[in-house]
N, C-alpha and C positions, 0 to 999 in steps of 0.2 A: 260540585264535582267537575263542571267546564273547567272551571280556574282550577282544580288539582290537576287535570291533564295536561293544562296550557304551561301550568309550572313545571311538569315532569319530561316533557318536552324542550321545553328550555333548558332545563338540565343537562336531558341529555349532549344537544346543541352544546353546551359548555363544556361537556366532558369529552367531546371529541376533539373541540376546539383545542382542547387540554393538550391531548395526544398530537395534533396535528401542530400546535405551537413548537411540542418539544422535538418535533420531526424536523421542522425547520430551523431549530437552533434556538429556537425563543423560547427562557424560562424565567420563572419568579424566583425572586430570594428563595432557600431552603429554611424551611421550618424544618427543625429537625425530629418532633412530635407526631410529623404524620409520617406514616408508613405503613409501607402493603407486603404484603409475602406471600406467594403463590404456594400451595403446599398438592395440589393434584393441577396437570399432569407432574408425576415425579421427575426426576434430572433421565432423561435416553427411553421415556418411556415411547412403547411402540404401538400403533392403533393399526387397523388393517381399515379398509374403502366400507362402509356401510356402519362400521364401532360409534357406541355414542363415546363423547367425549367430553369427562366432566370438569369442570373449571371453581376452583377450590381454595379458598387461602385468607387469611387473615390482613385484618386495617385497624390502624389506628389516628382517629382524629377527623377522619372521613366518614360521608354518610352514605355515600357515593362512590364506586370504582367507574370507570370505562374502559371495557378491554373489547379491541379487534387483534381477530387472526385470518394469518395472509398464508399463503401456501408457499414454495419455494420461488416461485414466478412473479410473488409476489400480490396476488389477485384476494383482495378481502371478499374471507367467506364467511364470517360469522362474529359479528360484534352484538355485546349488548352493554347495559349499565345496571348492574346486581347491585340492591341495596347492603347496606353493613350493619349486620345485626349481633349485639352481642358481639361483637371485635370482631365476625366473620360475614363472608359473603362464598356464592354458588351460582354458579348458573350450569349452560352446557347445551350441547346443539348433534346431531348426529351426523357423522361424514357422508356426504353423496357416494350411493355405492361405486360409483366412476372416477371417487376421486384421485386425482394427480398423488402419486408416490413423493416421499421425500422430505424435506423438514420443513415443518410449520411453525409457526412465529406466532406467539402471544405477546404483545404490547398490552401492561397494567398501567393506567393514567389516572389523573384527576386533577384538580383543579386544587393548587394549592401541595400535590405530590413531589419533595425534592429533587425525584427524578424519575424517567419511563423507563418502568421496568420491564426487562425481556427474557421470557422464556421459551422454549422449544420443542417438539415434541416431533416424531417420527409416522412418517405412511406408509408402510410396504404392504402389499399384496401375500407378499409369502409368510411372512411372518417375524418376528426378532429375532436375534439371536442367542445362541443357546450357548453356554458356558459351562461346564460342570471342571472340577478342581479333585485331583486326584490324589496330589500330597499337597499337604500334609493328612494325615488321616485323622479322623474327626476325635479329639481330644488327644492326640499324639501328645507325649510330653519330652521337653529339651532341656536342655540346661545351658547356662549362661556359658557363653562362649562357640556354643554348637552350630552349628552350621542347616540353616532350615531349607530345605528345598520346597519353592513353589511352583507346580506343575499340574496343566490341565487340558484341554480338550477345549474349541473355541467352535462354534458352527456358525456362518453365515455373518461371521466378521472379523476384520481382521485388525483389530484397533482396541486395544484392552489399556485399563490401568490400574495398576494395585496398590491398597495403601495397608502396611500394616502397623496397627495401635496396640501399647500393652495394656494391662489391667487396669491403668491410669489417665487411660484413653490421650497419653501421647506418642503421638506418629513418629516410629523408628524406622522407618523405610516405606518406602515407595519407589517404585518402577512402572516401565513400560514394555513389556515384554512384547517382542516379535511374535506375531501366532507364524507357522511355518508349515504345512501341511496340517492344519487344523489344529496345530498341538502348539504350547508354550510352556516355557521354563525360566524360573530364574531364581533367584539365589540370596538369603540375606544371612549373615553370621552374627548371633546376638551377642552383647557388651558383656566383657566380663562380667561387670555388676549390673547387671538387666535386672528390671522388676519384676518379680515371683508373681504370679497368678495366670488368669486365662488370656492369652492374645487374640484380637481379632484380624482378620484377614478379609479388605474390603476390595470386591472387583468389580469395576466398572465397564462400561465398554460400547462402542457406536453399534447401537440400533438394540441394545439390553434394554428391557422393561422397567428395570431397576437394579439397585446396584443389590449386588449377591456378597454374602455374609458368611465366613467359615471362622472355627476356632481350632488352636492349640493351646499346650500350657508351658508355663516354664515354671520348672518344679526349685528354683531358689535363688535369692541374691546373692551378688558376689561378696557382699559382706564390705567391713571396712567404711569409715567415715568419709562423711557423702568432700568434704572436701581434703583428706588426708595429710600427709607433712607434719610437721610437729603439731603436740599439742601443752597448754598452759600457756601461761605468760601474759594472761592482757586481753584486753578486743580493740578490736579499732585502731588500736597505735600500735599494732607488732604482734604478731603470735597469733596462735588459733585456739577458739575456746568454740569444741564441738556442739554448745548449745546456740553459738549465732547463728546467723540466718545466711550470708552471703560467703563465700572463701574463694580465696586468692591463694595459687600456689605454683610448685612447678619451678623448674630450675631456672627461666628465662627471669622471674625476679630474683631480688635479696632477702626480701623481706616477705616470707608467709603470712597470711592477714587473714581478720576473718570479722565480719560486721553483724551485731546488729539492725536489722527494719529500722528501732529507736533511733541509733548512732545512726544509719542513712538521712533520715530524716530530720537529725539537727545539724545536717550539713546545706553549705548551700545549694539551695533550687532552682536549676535553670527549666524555663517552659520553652518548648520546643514540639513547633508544630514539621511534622516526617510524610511527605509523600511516598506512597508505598504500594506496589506492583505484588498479586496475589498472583496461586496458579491458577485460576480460571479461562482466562485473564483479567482483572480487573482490577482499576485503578482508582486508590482510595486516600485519604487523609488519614492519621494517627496523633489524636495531640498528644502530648506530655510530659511528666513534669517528675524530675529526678535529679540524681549527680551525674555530672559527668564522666565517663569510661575512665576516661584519659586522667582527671583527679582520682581516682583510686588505685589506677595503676601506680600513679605516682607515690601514693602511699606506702604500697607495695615494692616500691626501689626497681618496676621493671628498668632489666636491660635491656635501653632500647637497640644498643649497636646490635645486640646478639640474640635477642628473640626475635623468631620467625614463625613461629605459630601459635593462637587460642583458643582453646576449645571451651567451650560455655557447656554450662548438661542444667537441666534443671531436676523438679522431684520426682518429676513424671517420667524420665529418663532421656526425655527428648534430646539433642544435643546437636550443637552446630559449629562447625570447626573456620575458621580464617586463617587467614596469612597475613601477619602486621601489615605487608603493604599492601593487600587491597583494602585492610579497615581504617588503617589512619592513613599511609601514604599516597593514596589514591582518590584526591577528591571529590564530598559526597554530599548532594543537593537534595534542599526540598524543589519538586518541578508544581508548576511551569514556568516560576518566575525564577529556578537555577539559584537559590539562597544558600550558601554553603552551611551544614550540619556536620555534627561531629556525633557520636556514636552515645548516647546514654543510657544509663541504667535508672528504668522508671517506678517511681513509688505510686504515681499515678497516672492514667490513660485513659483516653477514648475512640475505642479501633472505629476507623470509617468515619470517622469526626473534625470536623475543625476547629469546634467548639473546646475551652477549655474546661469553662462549667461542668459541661456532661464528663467531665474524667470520673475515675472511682480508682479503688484500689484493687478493684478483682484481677485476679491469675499475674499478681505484683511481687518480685522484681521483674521486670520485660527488661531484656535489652532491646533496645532499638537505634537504625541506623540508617542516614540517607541510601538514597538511589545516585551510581555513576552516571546512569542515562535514565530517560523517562521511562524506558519499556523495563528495566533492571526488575526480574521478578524477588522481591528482598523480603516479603510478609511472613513464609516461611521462615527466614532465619531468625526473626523477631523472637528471642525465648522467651516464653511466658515459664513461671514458678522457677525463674533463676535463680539457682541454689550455689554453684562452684565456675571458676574461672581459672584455668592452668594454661600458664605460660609458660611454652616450650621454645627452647635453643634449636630444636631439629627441623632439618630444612625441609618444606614441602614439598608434593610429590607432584607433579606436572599429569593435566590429567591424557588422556591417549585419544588421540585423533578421531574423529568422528567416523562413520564408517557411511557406505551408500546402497541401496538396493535396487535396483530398476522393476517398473510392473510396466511391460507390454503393451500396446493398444490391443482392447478386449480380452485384456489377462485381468485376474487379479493376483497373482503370483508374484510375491517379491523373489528375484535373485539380485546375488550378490554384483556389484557392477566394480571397475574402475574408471568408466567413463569407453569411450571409443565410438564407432556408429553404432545409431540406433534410428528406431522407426521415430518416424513424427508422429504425435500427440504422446509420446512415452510418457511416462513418470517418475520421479528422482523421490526417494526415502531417505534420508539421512535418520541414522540412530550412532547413539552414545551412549556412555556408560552410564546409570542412574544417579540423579544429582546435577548432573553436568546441561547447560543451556548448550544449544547448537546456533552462534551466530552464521549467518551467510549470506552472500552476494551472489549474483549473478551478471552485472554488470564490468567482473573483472578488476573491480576494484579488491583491497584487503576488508574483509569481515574484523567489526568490533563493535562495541558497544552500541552504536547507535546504527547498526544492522539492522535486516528483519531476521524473524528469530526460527526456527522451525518447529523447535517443538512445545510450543508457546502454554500449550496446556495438558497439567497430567489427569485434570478433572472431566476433563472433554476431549477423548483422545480426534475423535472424528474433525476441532480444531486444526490441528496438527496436517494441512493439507501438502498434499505430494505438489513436486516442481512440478510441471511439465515442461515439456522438451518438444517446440514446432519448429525451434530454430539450431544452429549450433549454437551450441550455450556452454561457456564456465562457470561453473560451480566452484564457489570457493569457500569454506568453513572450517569454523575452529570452535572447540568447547570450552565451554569457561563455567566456572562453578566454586563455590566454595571451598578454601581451605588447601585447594592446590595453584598452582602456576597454569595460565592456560595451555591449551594444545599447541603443538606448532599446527599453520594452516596448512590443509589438505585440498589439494585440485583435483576438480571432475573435469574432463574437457567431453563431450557428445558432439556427436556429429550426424548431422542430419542427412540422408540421402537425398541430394535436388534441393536441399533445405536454402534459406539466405544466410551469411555469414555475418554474424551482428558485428558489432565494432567493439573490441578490446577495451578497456579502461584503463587507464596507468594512473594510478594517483598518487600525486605530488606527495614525498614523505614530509608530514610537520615540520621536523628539522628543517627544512628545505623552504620554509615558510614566515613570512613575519607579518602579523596582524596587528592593526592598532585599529582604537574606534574614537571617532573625530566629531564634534559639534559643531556642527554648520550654522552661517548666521542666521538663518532664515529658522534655525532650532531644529533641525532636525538629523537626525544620528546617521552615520555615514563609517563601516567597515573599511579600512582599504587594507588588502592584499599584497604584497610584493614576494614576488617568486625570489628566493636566493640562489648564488651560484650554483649551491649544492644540486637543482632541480635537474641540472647539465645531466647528471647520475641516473635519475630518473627519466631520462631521454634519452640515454643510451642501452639502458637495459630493458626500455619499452619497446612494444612492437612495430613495424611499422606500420603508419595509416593506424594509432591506436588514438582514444583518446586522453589527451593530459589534462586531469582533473584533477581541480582543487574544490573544497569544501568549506563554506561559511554555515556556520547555526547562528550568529547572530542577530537577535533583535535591533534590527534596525530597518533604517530608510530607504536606505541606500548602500550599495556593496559595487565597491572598484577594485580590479583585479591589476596588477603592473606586471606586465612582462616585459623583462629587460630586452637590450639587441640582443645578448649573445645565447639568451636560452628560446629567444625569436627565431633566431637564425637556424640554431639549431633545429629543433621542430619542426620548422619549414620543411628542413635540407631529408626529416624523415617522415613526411608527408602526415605529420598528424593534427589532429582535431585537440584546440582549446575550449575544455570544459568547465563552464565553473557551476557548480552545484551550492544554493544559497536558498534561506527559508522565504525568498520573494517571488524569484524565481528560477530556471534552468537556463543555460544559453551554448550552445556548442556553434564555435565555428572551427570551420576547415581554413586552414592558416595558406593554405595555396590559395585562396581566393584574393586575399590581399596580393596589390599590386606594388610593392617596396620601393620597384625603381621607380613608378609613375611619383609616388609622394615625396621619394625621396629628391626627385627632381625640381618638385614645386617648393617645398622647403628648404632645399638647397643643400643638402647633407648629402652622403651615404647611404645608402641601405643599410650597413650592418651599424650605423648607430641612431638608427628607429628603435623607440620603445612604443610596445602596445598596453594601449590600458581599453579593460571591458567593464562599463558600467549599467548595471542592473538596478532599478530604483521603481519605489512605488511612485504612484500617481500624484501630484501634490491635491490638498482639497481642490480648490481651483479649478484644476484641470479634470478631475471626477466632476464636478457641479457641473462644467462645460459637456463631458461625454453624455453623463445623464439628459444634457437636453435634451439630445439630438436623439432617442432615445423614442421610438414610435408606443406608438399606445396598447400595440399588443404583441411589446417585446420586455424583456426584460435582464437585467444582466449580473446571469452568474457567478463572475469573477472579478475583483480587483483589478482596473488596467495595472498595467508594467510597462513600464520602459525601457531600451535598451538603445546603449549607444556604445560605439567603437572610435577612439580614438589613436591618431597616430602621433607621438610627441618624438623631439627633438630639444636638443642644447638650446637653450638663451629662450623658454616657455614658445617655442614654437610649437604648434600642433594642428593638424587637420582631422576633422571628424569623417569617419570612412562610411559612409549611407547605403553602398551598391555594391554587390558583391558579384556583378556580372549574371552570369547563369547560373551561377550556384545557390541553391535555395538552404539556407542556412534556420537550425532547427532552435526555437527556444519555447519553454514550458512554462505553465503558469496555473499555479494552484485555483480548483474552484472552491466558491465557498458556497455553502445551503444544499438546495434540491437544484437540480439538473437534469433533464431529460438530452440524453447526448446524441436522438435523433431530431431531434428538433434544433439544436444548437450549433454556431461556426466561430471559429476565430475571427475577428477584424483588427485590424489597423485604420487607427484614425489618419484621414489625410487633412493636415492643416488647411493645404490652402485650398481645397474645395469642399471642407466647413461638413464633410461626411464619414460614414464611415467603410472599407472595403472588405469582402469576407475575402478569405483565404485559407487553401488545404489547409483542413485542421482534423489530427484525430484524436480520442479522447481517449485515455488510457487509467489506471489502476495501478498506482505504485505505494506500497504498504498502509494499502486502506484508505489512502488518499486519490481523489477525483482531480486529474491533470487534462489539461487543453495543451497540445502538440501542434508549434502553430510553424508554419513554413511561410517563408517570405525570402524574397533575394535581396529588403533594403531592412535597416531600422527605424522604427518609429515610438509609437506607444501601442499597446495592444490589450483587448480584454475578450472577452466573448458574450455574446448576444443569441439567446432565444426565444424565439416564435414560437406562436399555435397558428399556422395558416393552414386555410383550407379551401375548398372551393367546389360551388354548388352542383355543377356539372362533371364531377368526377367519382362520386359514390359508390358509382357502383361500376367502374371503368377499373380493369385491369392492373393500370399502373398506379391507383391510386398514393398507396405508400412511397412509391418513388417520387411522384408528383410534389406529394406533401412533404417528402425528406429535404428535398431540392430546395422548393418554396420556402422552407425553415431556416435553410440554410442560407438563402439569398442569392441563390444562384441560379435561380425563373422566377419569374413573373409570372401572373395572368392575361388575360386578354383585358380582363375587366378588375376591379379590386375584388370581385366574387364569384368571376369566371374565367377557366384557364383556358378553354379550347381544346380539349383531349386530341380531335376528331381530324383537326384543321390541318394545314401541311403546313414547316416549317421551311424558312429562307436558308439562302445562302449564308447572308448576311447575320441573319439571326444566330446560327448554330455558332458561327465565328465568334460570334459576341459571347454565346456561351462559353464557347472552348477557352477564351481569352479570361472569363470569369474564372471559371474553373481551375484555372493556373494561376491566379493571383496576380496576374501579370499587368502591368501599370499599361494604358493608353499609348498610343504612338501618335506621331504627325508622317503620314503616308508623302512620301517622295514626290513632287510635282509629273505628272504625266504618269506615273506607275501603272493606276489607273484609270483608264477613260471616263469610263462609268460610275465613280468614285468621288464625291469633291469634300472640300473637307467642311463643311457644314452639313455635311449626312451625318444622321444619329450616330453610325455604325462607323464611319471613316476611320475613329480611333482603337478602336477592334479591329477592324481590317489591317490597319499598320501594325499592331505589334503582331499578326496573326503572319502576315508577311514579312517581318523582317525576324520571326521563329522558325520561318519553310515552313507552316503550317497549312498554308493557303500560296497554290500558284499562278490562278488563272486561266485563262483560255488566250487562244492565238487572236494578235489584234490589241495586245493589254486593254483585256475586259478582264472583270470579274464575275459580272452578271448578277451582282447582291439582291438581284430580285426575285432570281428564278426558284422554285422550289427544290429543294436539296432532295439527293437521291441516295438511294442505300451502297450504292461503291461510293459516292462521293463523300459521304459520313464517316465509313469504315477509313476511309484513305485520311481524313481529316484528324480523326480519334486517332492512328497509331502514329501520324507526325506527331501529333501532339505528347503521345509517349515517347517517343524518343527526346521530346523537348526538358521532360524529367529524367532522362538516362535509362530508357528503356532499349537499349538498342536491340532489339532482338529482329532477327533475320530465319529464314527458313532454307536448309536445303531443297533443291528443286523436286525431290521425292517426297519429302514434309508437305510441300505449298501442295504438289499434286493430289496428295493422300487431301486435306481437308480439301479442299474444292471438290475432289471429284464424289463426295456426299449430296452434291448439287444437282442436280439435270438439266440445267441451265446453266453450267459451269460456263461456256463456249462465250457467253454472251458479258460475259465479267470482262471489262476492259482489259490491254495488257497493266498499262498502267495500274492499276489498281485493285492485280492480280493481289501481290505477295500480300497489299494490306488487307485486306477481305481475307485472307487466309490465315494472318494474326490476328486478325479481328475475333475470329472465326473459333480459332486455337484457345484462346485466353478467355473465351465465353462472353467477351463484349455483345455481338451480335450472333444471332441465331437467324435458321433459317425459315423461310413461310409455311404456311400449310403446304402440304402437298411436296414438299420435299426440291421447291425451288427456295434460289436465291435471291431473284429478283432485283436487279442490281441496278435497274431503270426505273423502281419505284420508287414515288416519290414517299421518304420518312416523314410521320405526322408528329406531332409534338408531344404524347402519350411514348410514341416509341425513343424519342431524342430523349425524355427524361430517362426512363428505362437503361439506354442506351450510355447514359450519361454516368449514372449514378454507378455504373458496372465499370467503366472507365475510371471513375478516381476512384473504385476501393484496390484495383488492377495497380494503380500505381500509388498505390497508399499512404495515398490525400485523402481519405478520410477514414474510418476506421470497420474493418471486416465485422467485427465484435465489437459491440457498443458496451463499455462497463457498468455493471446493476443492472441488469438484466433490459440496457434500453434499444438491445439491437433491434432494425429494423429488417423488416422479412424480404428480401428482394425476391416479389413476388414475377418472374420471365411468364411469357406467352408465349404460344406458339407463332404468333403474327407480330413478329419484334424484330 
C-alpha cells in the first residue's frame, strides 16, 4: 500500500512536471494517439463564488490527466490528477464563496500529451447572461432566396456570435452582431438553391452558460443540377455528365467539365502538408493528398486573362467565394517555415495533423489552400463535400470600410465615433461587414496581413478585445475577406486631454525598398536593406518628427539597413526617427543625434555624401557562452542578447562606427523568450572592457502577445536582459518592502550585507548620487582635478560623482565640497530627483501660484530652502515624494534608504524607465507611506 502511495505521488510530481515543462516551452515529440477533450465546463459557461464546479472529458492513451486552474490573476486554486476510466475522467472542487470574478483557466496536461490544453470558464456574482432571440419565430418557414431576419434581446453582455447551419449541418452564415441598447439585429438572405429542411440558429456570447439553439425551415430547393451548364458529351475530358462528382463551369472557362472521385483519383497525387488558422483562434496543420486546383482548371481552358472570380459550393451548401488574385496571384505558404503552396483539391486529409498516414477520405473533395500570413484565418474556406467550381469573368466587389465605436471610462455603451478627443482609458470597437477580418495598426503604420487582427474570433466573441486609448493614438484599419478587393484604409486619430503625443510612423513603401539575403563566411545569414530613391516620397508626405520605418520578417542572423546621403539628408532636415522593425530585434534612432559634420570632417568628405547603415544581429555562440558566464547564480536570462551597431560609410570603404549619441537616449527592443517575471527583471548592456554587465531603463511591454524588453541607452553595444529573486532578511515586514526588492532585481541597490539591506539606516550623499547615476544608465566619469576637495578619484563614488556633475545633477556647497559623507536630506533628494528628470527631458517648471499651491500643504513650508523651493514642489506635484506624518515636510530630515528606494522607484516609472504596468499580470504594487 506504502509503495501504491509513493507511486501515485510520483505521478502526480510528473504530471505537473508535464504542465510546467509545456509552460516553459519544453515538449516531447507528438504522439498523435493520445488525446484529451474537456467536455464540462461547456465553451462561456458561467459559475457564481460558492458553485461547485465539475471537470469533465475524455482521453485517449493516457491513464492519467493533470489539470490546475488559475483565476484571472493568475493564482492556482485547484489542481488535481483524475484517473481515466473507460476513455473518460472527472473530478471538481467548489468555488470559495469570496471568489475573484472573472475568467478562469483550466490547463489539461500529461506526460506524453501532444499539447496543454486550455479552457475557460466564467465568475460573476450576478450571474450570466441572458439572450432570448425574437425572430425568427420558432419553426417560421422561408424559401430560397428570402431574406431571414435575426433579432433578439441580449442582457448583461455585449459580445454575441451567431452561426447559422442548414439541415446538412453546413455553416451558411455567421455574424457578430452589435447588441445596442440590449437589442441585436442582423440579416442573412438564403441562396437560391438553399437546402430544403430545418435550419439551425447557434448563439453564442461572453458570459452565456452555453451556446443557445433556435430553428427555422426552409420549405424547398432551388432546383437545377448541383453544377449546371451543358450536359452529355464525356467526363473528365470536356462536358458534364450530371452523375460525376466534381463540376467546373461558368463563363470565365471554355471548357465546362465535370469529374469523377474515380477520374480524380487516377490523376496525379501531389501530398501537401497546409498550415491553417481556425476562428477560434487556432493554429493547426492539414495534411493532404489530391490534384492540384490549378491542373483542373487547366483542363477546364480557364481564362486566365479574364476570370476574376471562384465560387466553390459544396453538398451541404456551404460555399466560399475568391478572387483569382488572392488564390493564385497572391502567394500562399505553409508557416512557420514560409514553404510556398498552391491551392488543391483533396481526395485525402488529416485536419489538425501532420501526419500523412492518419489522412482518410472523410467529408472529400476539400479544397484547400495556404495562409498569406501566419495569423490568415483560411480553415473556414477549406470546403469539405466539394461538389461544383464556377468561374466567373465578373469583377469583384471591394469590401466597405470598417466602421468604430467608442465605450467611455465606466460606460459600457458603444457610440458611433470618428475619432477626435476623448477621455483616457476610452475604448475603440472596430466592426465590419460579416466575413470580413479587420486588420489594424496603431502605430501609424499601413495595416496588412501581418497586422494584429481585431476581430480575431467569431467562436469567442469576449477574444475580440477593445483598443484602449491613454495616449493620442491612430488607428488605422482596413477589411479583407474573401472573394472581394480589400477596403481602402480608414483613419481614427483620438486625442487625449493632458494625454502624451506618441510618435507617428511612416513606413517606407516596398517599392521604395530592395532586400537581398547574403551568406556570410563565418555561415551565417545576413538581410541587407537599401532604402531607394523613391523613399525621398515617403519623407515628404511623412510627418514631421515621425518615424521612418522599414520592416524585415526575415530568418536570419543578421539584418543591415543602408540609408543613402540623400534620403539622410532628407530626414534629418524633417527631424525624424529611423526605424527599423526586424524578427531580432527593434531599433529607433532620432537622426538629429548624429553629428554629420563632426564624421564628416574625420573622414574627410561632406556631409551630404555620408551613407548610414544600422545593423541588428544576434549574439554569435561565443559571445552568449561568454555572457552566460558572467551570469550570477541566482540570476537567470530571459532573452537572446542583440546587438546593435551604427555605422557611418563614405566613398573609397571609408566608415566610422557611431557608439554615442550624446544625451539622447535612443530606444531599441528585444524579444523575450520562456517565462519572465517583468518585476524582477532589467535590461543590461554588456561592457567589454570591464568584463560586466550594466542594467539600464528598461520597460517591459506587450506587442501582439509577444513579451518585449524596451531598453534605453545613449551608446550601442550588445544587450539582453537578466532576472533575480533577491531578497533580504530585515525587510519583511518593512513597508517598502516591494520597492526594495523591485530595485534589488533590477540591480539598481544593493544591501548592506548579501542578506541584509538596512531599511532603517540613513543614506549618503554619495550613495544616492550613485544611485541616481545607475538609474540613468549613465556610464562613469573621471571628475575634473580640484572640482572637488573632498573628492579624490580612488573613492568608490568618484565616478558617480562625475557623471552626476557634469548632468547639473549634483552641485555642491561653497568652498567646492561635496560632502559625500554627509547624510542626505529630503530637499536635498527632492532637488537631486528632478535634475535628474530634466536629464531625460522632463523640463517641467511651475508657475509661482502652482509651486505656492503644493507647498503651502506643508506647515513647515518656511523652512524649505529657496533653492530647493520649485524641486520639492515638483517632486511633490508628480507624487515622487510625499509628505510626513503630521502634515509636515521636513525638508532637514535626514532620508533612510527604505524611503530612497521608495522614492526611487516613483522617479523612474515618472520618467518611464521602467514600466507603470508590468505585462501578465507582473505589476508590482508601489506600496507609499505616510513616512516617505
Amino acid at each position: 500500500m506504502k509503495f501504491i502511495q509513493i507511486r501515485r505521488h510520483l505521478l502526480g510530481i510528473l504530471m505537473m512536471l508535464a504542465i510546467s515543462l509545456w509552460i516553459f516551452g519544453v515538449c516531447y515529440a507528438a504522439d498523435e494517439s493520445v488525446q484529451v477533450s474537456l467536455s464540462s465546463p461547456g465553451a462561456h459557461q458561467v459559475y457564481k463564488p460558492g458553485d461547485t464546479v465539475e471537470i469533465s472529458g475524455t482521453a485517449q492513451g493516457l491513464a492519467e490527466v493533470s489539470i490546475a486552474v488559475r483565476n484571472e490573476q493568475g493564482i492556482l486554486v485547484f489542481t488535481a490528477q483524475p484517473q481515466v476510466q473507460g476513455g473518460a475522467f472527472t473530478t471538481g472542487f467548489t468555488l470559495n464563496p469570496a471568489a475573484d470574478e472573472g475568467q478562469y483557466t483550466i490547463n489539461v496536461g500529461s506526460l506524453g500529451l501532444p499539447e496543454l490544453k486550455t479552457y475557460r470558464f466564467e465568475v460573476r456574482s450576478t450571474g450570466g447572461a441572458v439572450i432570448d432571440l425574437t425572430k425568427p419565430s420558432a419553426g417560421e418557414e422561408f424559401k430560397p432566396g428570402d431574406i431571414v431576419e435575426i433579432a433578439g434581446t441580449a442582457q448583461r453582455t455585449d459580445a454575441i456570435a451567431i452561426c447559422v447551419r442548414n439541415s446538412k449541418s453546413g455553416r451558411v452564415y455567421v455574424a457578430q452582431p452589435p447588441v445596442v441598447n440590449g437589442n441585436f439585429t442582423t440579416r442573412l438572405t438564403l441562396a437560391a438553391d438553399a437546402v430544403a429542411g430545418d435550419y439551425t440558429i447557434v448563439v453564442t456570447g461572453d458570459g452565456l452558460a452555453a451556446a443557445q439553439t433556435y430553428q427555422f425551415a426552409v420549405a424547398s430547393t432551388g432546383g437545377g443540377t448541383p453544377g449546371g451548364g451543358n450536359s452529355g458529351g464525356g467526363t473528365g475530358g470536356g462536358g458534364i455528365d450530371p452523375n460525376d462528382d466534381l463540376f467546373i463551369s461558368g463563363d470565365g472557362v471554355a471548357n465546362e467539365i465535370s469529374f469523377s472521385l474515380d477520374e480524380l483519383a487516377e490523376m496525379d497525387q501531389e501530398r501537401v502538408l497546409f498550415s491553417a488558422t481556425n476562428d477560434w483562434p487556432q493554429d493547426l496543420f492539414v495534411a493532404a493528398e489530391g490534384v492540384p486546383l490549378r491542373t483542373l482548371l487547366d483542363q477546364a481552358e480557364m481564362r486566365w486573362g479574364a476570370a476574376k472570380k471562384i465560387t466553390f459550393k459544396a453538398t451541404d451548401g456551404y460555399r466560399a467565394e475568391f478572387t483569382v488574385d488572392e488564390l493564385f496571384n497572391q502567394t500562399r505558404y505553409k508557416f512557420p517555415d514560409q514553404i510556398t503552396v498552391e491551392p488543391l483539391i483533396a481526395l485525402k486529409r488529416a485536419e489538425g495533423s501532420s501526419s500523412f498516414g492518419s489522412m482518410t477520405g472523410s467529408e472529400t473533395p476539400v479544397l484547400c489552400y495556404g495562409q498569406r500570413a501566419q495569423t490568415e484565418q483560411t480553415l473556414l474556406g477549406f470546403v469539405k463535400y466539394l461538389n461544383s467550381i464556377t468561374v466567373s469573368t465578373n469583377s469583384p466587389g471591394q469590401w466597405s470600410e470598417p466602421t468604430a465605436k467608442i465605450i467611455a471610462p465606466g460606460s459600457k455603451q458603444k457610440v458611433a465615433t470618428q475619432g477626435g478627443q476623448v477621455e483616457s482609458g476610452s475604448e475603440i470597437v472596430l466592426v465590419g461587414k460579416a466575413g470580413a477580418i479587420i486588420y489594424y495598426t496603431t502605430d501609424g503604420s499601413e495595416p496588412n496581413l501581418n497586422s494584429k487582427i481585431y476581430n480575431v474570433s467569431g467562436h469567442t466573441p469576449e477574444l475580440n478585445e477593445p483598443i484602449p486609448v491613454n495616449a493620442n493614438t491612430t488607428i488605422k484599419a482596413k477589411a479583407v475577406g474573401r472573394g472581394q478587393i480589400d477596403s481602402d484604409i480608414v483613419t481614427f486619430k483620438f486625442t487625449v486631454t493632458g494625454g502624451s503625443s506618441a510618435v507617428v510612423q511612416q513606413t517606407i513603401d516596398e517599392n521604395n525598398i530592395q532586400k537581398e539575403e547574403l551568406t556570410l563566411e563565418n555561415g551565417r545569414k545576413r538581410e541587407k536593406i537599401t532604402l531607394l530613391p523613391g523613399t525621398l516620397d515617403n519623407i515628404e508626405n511623412g510627418e514631421q518628427g515621425s518615424r521612418l520605418a522599414v520592416t524585415s520578417t526575415a530568418a536570419v542572423d543578421e539584418v543591415v539597413t543602408k540609408v543613402p546621403a540623400a534620403v539622410l539628408k532628407k530626414a534629418q532636415e524633417k527631424g525624424m526617427l529611423m526605424g527599423i522593425n526586424s524578427a531580432i530585434g527593434y531599433y529607433t534612432l532620432p537622426l538629429n543625434s548624429l553629428d554629420l559634420n563632426k564624421i564628416a570632417s574625420e573622414l574627410g568628405e561632406k556631409p551630404e555624401e555620408l551613407n548610414l547603415q544600422i545593423y541588428i544581429f544576434k549574439a554569435t555562440d561565443e559571445d552568449k557562452n561568454k555572457l552566460a558566464a558572467h551570469i550570477r547564480g541566482d540570476q537567470k536570462m530571459p532573452a537572446d542578447p542583440v546587438g546593435f551597431r551604427v555605422e557611418i560609410t563614405a566613398s573609397g570603404d571609408k566608415k566610422a562606427t557611431y557608439n554615442s549619441f550624446g544625451k539622447t537616449y535612443v530606444e531599441r527592443e528585444i524579444p523575450l523568450t520562456g517565462d519572465f517575471n517583468a518585476g524582477q527583471a532589467i535590461g543590461v548592456v554588456w561592457h567589454e572592457t570591464q568584463g560586466q554587465f550594466q542594467p539600464l531603463p528598461t520597460r517591459f511591454e506587450t506587442r501582439d502577445g509577444q513579451n518585449i524588453a524596451v531598453i534605453l541607452n545613449r551608446t550601442n553595444s550588445l544587450y539582453t536582459v537578466l532576472q533575480s529573486n533577491k531578497t533580504f532578511t530585515d525587510i519583511q515586514d518593512n513597508w517598502a518592502k516591494e520597492d526594495i526588492e523591485l530595485l534589488a532585481n533590477k540591480m539598481l541597490i544593493s544591501g548592506k550585507t548579501a542578506t541584509t539591506y538596512a531599511p532603517g539606516s540613513n543614506i549618503t550623499r554619495a550613495e544616492f548620487a550613485a544611485l541616481l547615476v545607475r538609474a540613468l544608465g549613465l556610464e562613469e566619469g573621471k571628475l575634473k582635478e580640484g572640482r572637488f576637495k573632498d573628492v579624490t578619484a580612488s573613492d568608490w563614488y568618484a565616478g558617480s560623482v562625475a557623471a552626476a556633475t557634469q548632468e547639473n545633477i549634483i552641485g555642491g556647497y561653497e568652498g567646492n565640497l561635496f560632502k559625500p559623507g554627509n547624510n542626505i536630506t529630503r530637499q536635498e533628494m527632492a532637488a537631486m530627483i528632478m535634475r535628474a528628470a530634466r536629464v531625460v527631458g522632463k523640463e517641467d517648471t511651475l508657475l509661482a501660484e502652482v509651486q505656492a499651491r503644493q507647498l503651502a500643504q506643508f506647515k513647515d513650508q518656511s523652512e524649505i530652502a529657496s533653492w530647493a523651493a520649485q524641486d520639492v514642489a515638483l517632486a511633490v506635484k508628480a507624487g515622487i515624494i510625499t509628505g510626513m506624518a503630521g502634515g509636515d515636510f521636513s525638508p532637514q530630515t535626514n532620508a533612510d534608504r527604505a524611503q530612497s528606494a521608495a522614492i526611487l522607484k516613483r522617479f523612474l516609472t515618472y520618467v518611464n524607465f521602467i514600466s507603470a504596468n508590468q505585462p501578465e499580470n507582473q505589476q508590482t504594487d508601489n506600496h507609499a507611506a505616510n513616512n516617505n
